[in-house]
C-alpha positions as CSV (number, residue, x, y, z in Angstrom):
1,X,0.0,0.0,0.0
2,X,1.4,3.4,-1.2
3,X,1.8,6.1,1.4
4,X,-0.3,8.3,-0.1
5,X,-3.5,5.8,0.4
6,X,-2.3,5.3,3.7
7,X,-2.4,8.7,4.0
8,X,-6.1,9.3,2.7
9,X,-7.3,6.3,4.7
10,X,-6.0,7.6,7.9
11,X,-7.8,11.6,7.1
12,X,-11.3,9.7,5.9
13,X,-11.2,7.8,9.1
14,X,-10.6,10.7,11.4
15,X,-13.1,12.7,9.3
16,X,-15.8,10.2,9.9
17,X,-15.2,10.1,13.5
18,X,-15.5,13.6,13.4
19,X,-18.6,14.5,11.7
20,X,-20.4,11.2,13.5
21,X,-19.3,13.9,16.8
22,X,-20.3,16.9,15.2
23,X,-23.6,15.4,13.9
24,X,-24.8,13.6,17.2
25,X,-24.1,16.9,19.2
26,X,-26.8,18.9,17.3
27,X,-29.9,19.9,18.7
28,X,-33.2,19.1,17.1
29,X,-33.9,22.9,16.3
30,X,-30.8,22.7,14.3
31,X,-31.2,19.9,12.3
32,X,-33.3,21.6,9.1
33,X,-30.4,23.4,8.2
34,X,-27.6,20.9,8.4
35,X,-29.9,18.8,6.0
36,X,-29.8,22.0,4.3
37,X,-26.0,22.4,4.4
38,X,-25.4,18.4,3.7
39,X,-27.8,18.9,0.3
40,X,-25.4,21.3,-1.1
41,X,-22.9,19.1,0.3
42,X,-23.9,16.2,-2.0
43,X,-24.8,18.9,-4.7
44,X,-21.5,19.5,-5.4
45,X,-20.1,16.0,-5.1
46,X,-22.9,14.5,-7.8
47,X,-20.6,16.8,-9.8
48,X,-17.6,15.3,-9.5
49,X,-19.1,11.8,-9.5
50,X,-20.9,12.9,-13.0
51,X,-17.6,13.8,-14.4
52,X,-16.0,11.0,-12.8
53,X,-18.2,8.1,-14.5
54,X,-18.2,9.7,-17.7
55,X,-14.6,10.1,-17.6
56,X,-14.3,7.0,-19.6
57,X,-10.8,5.6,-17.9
58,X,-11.2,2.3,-16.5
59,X,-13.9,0.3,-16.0
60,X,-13.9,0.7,-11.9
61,X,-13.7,4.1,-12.2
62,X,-16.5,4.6,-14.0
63,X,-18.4,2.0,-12.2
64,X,-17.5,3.6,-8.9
65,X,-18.4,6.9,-10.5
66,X,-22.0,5.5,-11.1
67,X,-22.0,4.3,-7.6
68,X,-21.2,7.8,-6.0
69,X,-23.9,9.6,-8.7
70,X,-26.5,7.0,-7.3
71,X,-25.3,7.5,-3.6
72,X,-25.4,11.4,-4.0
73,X,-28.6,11.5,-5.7
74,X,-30.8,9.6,-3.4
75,X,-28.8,11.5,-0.4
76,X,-30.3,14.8,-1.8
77,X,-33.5,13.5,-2.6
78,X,-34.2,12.3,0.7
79,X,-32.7,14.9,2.7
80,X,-35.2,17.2,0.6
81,X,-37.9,14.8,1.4
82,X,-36.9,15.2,5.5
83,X,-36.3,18.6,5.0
84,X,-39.8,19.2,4.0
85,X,-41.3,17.2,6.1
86,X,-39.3,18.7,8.9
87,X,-40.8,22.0,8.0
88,X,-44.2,21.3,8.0
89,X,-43.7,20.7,11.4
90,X,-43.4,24.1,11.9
91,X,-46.2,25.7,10.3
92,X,-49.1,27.2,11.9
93,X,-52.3,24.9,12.6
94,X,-55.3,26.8,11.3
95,X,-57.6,27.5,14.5
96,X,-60.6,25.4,14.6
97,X,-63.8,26.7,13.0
98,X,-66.3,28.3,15.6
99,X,-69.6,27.6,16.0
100,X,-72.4,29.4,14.7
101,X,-75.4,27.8,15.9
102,X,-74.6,28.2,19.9
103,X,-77.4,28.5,22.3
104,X,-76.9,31.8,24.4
105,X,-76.3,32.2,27.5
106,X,-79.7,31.7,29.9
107,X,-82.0,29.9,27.2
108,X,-83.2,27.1,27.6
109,X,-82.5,24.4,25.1
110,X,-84.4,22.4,22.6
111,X,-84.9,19.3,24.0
112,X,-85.4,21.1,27.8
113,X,-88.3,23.1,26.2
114,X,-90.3,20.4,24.3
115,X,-90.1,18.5,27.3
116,X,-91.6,20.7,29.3
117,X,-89.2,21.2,32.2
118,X,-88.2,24.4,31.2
119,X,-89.1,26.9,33.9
């Protein structure tokens, strides 16, 4: 193994302990717009998987390319998906409607007066 993969291994393994920190440190009010900031995120790396399957070199490459445009894709779509979802949480509930048939106050009702017992 070349030192330079060693190299990358070690920083993707610290960066994933990392960000599994970060991410399980942030409160629930906070988590619409990390899903925000991790859409962009995979924005811009369905870029460079796009240009890294059509790149045409090898056959891994470009097979590992489609795998990271698959990945990326359904990671945005979803975290759209939460996002919105997330944020219908927040909207206003409409207030109930009010009643426009109530009996005021010291009448008798309905039933009371057909039955008599009304005083």
């Amino acid at each position: 193994m070349s030192e330079t993969l060693e190299v990358s291994l070690f920083i993707f393994v610290l960066a994933s302990f990392l960000g599994y920190a970060v991410i399980t440190r942030v409160p629930g009010l906070l988590h619409t717009p990390l899903m925000s900031l991790t859409n962009a995120l995979s924005a811009i790396s369905i870029v460079g998987a796009m240009i890294l399957a059509g790149a045409g070199e090898e056959a891994f490459a470009t097979i590992l390319g489609a795998v990271a445009v698959f990945a990326s894709t359904t990671n945005i779509v979803s975290g759209f998906l939460i996002t919105d979802r997330m944020l219908k949480m927040f909207r206003r509930r409409e207030a109930p409607p009010k009643p426009t048939h109530a009996v005021p106050p010291g009448k008798a009702s309905k039933g009371a007066a057909a039955k008599g017992t009304a005083t």
